[in-house]
C-alpha positions as CSV (number, residue, x, y, z in Angstrom):
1,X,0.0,0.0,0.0
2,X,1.1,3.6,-1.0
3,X,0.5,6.7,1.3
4,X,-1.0,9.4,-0.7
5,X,1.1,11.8,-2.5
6,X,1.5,15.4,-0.6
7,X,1.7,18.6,-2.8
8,X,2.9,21.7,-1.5
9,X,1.0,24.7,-2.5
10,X,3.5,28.0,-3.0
11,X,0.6,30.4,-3.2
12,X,-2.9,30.3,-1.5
13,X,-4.4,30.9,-5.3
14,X,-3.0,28.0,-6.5
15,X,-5.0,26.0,-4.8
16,X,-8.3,24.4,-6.2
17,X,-11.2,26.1,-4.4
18,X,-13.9,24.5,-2.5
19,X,-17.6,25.0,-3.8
20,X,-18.3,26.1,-0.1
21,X,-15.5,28.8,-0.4
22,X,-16.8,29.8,-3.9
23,X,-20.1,30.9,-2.1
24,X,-20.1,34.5,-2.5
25,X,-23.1,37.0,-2.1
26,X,-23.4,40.3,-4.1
27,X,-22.2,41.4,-7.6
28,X,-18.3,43.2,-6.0
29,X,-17.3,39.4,-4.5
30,X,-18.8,37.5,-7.6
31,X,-16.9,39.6,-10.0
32,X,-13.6,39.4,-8.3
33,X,-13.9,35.6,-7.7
34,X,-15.1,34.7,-11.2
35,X,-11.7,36.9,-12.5
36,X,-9.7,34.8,-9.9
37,X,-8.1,37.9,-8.2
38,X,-7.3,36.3,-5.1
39,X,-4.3,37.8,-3.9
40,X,-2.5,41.4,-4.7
41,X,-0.7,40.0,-7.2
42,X,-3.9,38.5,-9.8
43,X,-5.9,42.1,-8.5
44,X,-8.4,43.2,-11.3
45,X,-9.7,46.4,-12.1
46,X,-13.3,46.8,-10.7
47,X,-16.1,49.5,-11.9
48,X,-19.0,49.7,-9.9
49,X,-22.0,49.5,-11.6
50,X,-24.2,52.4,-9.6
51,X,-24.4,53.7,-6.4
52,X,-26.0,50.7,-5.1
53,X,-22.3,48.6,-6.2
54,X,-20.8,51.3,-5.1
55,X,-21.7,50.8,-1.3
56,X,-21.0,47.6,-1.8
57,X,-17.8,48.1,-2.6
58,X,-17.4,50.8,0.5
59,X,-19.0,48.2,3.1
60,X,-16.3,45.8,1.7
61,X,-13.2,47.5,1.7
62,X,-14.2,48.8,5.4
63,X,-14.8,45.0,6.5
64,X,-11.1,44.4,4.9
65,X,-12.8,41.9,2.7
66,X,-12.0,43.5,-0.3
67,X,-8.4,44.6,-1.1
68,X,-7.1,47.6,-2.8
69,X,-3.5,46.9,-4.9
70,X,-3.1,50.8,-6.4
71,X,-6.2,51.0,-8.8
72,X,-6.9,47.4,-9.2
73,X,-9.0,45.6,-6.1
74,X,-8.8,41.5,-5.1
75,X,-10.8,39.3,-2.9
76,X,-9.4,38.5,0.5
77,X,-11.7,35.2,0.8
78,X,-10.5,34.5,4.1
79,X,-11.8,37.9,5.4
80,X,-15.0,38.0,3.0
81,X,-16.4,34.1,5.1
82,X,-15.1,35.6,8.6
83,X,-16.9,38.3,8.4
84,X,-20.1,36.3,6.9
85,X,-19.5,34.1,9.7
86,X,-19.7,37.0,11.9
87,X,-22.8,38.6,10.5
88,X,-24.5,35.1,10.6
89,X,-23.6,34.6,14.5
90,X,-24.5,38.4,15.2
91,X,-28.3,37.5,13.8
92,X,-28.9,34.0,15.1
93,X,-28.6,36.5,18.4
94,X,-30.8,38.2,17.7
95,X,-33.2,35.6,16.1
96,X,-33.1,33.1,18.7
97,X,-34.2,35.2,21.6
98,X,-36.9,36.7,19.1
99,X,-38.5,33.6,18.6
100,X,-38.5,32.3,21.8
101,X,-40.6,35.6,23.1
102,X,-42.8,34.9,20.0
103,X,-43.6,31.3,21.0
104,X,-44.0,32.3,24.8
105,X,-47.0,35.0,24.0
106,X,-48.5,32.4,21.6
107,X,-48.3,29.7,24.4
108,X,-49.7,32.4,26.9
109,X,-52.9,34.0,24.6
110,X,-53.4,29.7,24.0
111,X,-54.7,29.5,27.4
């Protein structure tokens, strides 16, 4: 029996991706992915579409998510599922508690 051959990655782009790490939401991280710019040295140039892209692309380069190399920006996806995961701990919060008040009253006007 043969143990399974090892390859050392050099760079974190050359690596396949995941289809849970090519889970993006919104048209910024979609565009960067799809173009592969994953690190500061594949950056792509990146037009917002309108305003609405625009904020977007604010909101993202504040969470560090996106990356600026000069005029060209790349996908950090590291950053981008941290701070997904982050968002999606923040609401189940604020859901859970929610919903437990909601199903209290409905038990109490039952009676």
């Amino acid at each position: 029996m043969t143990s399974p051959r090892l390859t050392r990655v050099s760079r974190a782009s050359d690596a396949p991706l995941s289809p849970a790490l090519r889970r993006v939401r919104g048209h910024a991280p979609a565009y960067l992915l799809a173009r592969h710019a994953l690190s500061p040295a594949e950056a792509t140039a990146y037009q917002p579409r309108d305003a609405l892209d625009r904020r977007e692309l604010d909101r993202l380069l504040r969470a560090r998510s996106v990356r600026r190399a000069g005029e060209r920006y790349w996908l950090d996806l590291a950053a981008y599922h941290a701070a997904a995961a982050r968002r999606s701990r923040r609401a189940m919060a604020i859901a859970l508690p929610v919903s437990l008040a909601v199903a209290l009253l409905a038990v109490l006007f039952y009676r």
